[in-house]
N, C-alpha and C positions, 0 to 999 in steps of 0.2 A: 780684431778682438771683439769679443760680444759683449754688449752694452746691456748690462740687466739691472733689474732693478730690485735689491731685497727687500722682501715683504715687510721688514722695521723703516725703512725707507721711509714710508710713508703716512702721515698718521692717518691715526682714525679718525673715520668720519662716517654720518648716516646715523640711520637708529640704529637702537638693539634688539633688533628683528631677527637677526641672525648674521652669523659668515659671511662676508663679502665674497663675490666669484673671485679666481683668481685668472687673467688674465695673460698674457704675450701675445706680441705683435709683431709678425714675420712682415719684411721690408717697414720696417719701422724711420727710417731716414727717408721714405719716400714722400711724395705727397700726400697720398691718400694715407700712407701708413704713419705720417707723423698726427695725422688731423685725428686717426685714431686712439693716437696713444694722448693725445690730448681730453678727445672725449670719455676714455676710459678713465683717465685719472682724475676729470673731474664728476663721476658719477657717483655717489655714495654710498654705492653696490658693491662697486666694482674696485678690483686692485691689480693694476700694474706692476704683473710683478719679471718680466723679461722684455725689453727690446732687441729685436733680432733681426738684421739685415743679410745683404749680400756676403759670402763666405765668411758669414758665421757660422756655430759649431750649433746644430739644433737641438744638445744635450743642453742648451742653458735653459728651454723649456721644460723640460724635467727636473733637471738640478732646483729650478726655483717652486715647484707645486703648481705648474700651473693646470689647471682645469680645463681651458676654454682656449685654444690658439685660433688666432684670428691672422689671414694671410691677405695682406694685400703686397703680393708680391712680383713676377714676372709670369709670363704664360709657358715659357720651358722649365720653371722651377716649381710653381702651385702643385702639378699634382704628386710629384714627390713626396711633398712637405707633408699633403692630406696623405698620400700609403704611412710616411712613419707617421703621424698624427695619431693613426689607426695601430700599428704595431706598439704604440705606446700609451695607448687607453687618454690621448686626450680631444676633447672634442674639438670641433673644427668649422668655424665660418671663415667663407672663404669669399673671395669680393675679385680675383686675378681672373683673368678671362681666357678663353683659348681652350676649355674645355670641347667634348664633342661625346658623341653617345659610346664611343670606343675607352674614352678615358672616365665615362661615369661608370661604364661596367666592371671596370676594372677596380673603383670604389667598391662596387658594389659586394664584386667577389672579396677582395681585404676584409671586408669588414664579416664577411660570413666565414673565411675561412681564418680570421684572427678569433671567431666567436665574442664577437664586443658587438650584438645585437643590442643592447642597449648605450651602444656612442652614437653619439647624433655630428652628420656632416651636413652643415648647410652651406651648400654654392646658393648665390646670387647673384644675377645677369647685375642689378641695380639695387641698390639701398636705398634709393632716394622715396620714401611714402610714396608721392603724387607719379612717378615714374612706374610703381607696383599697381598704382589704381589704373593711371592710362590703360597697361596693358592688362588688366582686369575689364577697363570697360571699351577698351578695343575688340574685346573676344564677345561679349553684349553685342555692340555694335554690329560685327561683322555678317551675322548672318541675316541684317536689313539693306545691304548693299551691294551692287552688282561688281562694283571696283574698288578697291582697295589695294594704297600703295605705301610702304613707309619708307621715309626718308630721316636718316640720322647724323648730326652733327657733333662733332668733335674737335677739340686742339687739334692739331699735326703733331705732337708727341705719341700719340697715341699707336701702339707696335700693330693692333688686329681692326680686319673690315672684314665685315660689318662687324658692328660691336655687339657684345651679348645681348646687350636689352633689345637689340634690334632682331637678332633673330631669335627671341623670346618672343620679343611682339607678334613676329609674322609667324610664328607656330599657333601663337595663341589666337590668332586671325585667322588661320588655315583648320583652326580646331573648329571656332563659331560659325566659319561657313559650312565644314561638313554638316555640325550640328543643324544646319539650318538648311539643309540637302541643295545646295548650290555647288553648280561645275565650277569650271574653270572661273581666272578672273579672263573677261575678253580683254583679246586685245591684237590685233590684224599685222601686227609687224613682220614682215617677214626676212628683211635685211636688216642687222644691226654688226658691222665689222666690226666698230671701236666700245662696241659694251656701252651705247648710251641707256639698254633700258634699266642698267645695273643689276646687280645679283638675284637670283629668283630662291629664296628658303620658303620651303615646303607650297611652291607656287604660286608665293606673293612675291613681286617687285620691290627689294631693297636696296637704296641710294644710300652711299656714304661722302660725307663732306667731311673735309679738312682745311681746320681755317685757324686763324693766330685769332685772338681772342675770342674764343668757343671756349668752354668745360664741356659739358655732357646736355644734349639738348635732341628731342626728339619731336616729330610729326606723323601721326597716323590718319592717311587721308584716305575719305569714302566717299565714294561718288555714288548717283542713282540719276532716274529721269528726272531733268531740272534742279538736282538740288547737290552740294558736296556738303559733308560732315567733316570738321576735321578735330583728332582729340594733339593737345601740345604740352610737352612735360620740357620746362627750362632748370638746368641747375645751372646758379649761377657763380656757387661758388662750393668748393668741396665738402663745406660743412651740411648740406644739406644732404650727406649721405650717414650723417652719424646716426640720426635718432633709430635708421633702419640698422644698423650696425648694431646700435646698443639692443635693439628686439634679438638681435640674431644671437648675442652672448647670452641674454638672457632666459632664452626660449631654448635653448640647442641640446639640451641636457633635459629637456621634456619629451624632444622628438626626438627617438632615434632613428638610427639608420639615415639614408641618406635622403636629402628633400633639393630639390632644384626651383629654387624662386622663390622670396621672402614673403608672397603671396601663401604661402603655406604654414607660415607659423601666422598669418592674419585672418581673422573672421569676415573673407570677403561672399560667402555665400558659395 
């Protein structure tokens, strides 16, 4: 059954600024998606007005008004949720991972050939602020350094490897070294049977761990003669992905069309 929430449900609260957003939260019973429906209903913006899980009916986001659906949901269900999101003129931040450049064109195309050039989809590798900066000043970084390698840590709950933010990171690495006309990263291996030097995205070296108390925790390390750089983003506990979460409902309906990385509703230069 879908678990909604009608918009008398809840009073009011905030100034009288104007209209609150209106709100749903696909995988709403989850972790991430409980934490959210927590910080939407306590924002004085914002109104929760659908929770929506696993084989529920995604008409209760419509039936309720909502505006703004926010999916922290599974990686075989997210981009479904985003095409009706788009067939149904609501916008859409997204936090579920397991995207790829085949399933963001296919965004891409929905949304041109629904003509809802002004609905805004924001995917997010990470919501966590200082996780957005890392890999902001990981791409700075990269093109001072002859090596560079990331490594990312996770629960063992965790369904996909590497995780988005990590191969966010190593693109945004792979971007500051062309900028900075640097080849390859060296590196002399020429046997590795058992995959020690881990996954290579866009030809940086990415390491994933799985360990029982980890959440979300990453490492971008850069080496040079004599010296290593390292940048380190720790989340320690899920709340520290809301305040990016709340940027994304709030900003998503300024930007349309589609954006990949919450770096792009932020004034990072």
């Amino acid at each position: 059954m879908n678990d909604t929430t009608a918009p008398t449900d809840r009073p009011a609260t905030g100034s009288d600024a104007g209209p609150s957003i209106r709100v749903a939260v696909i995988g709403a019973r989850g972790r991430m998606g409980s934490e959210a429906c927590r910080a939407v209903e306590q924002a004085p913006d914002l109104e929760l007005v659908a929770r929506v899980d696993r084989e529920d009916d995604l008409a209760a986001i419509t039936r309720t008004g909502a505006q703004v659906m926010v999916d922290f949901s599974i990686p075989g269900a997210t981009k479904d949720n985003v095409l009706w999101a788009i067939e149904n003129g609501v916008h859409a931040v997204v936090g579920a991972t397991g995207w790829d450049e085949t399933s963001l064109e296919e965004v891409r195309t929905a949304l041109a050939r629904a003509g809802r050039e002004q609905l805004g989809v924001l995917i997010a590798p990470n919501f966590a602020i200082g996780a957005v900066l890392a890999m902001r000043f990981a791409e700075i970084a990269a093109r001072y350094y002859e090596s560079a390698e990331v490594i990312e840590m996770h629960h063992p709950d965790k369904l996909d490897a590497p995780s988005g933010t990590a191969n966010h990171t190593a693109a945004a690495v792979a971007r500051g070294r062309a900028a900075g006309g640097l080849g390859p990263v060296p590196d002399a291996t020429e046997k590795d049977p058992l995959g020690a030097r881990g996954a290579v995205v866009d030809g940086i070296h990415v390491h994933a761990v799985r360990q029982r108390g980890l959440v979300a925790h990453e490492v971008v390390q850069f080496g040079g003669a004599g010296e290593q750089f390292q940048l380190r983003h720790d989340s320690f506990d899920r709340v520290s992905f809301m305040p990016g979460v709340l940027v994304g409902v709030r900003e998503v309906a300024s930007h349309p069309g589609l954006t990949v990385g919450l770096d792009g509703y932020l004034e990072l230069g």
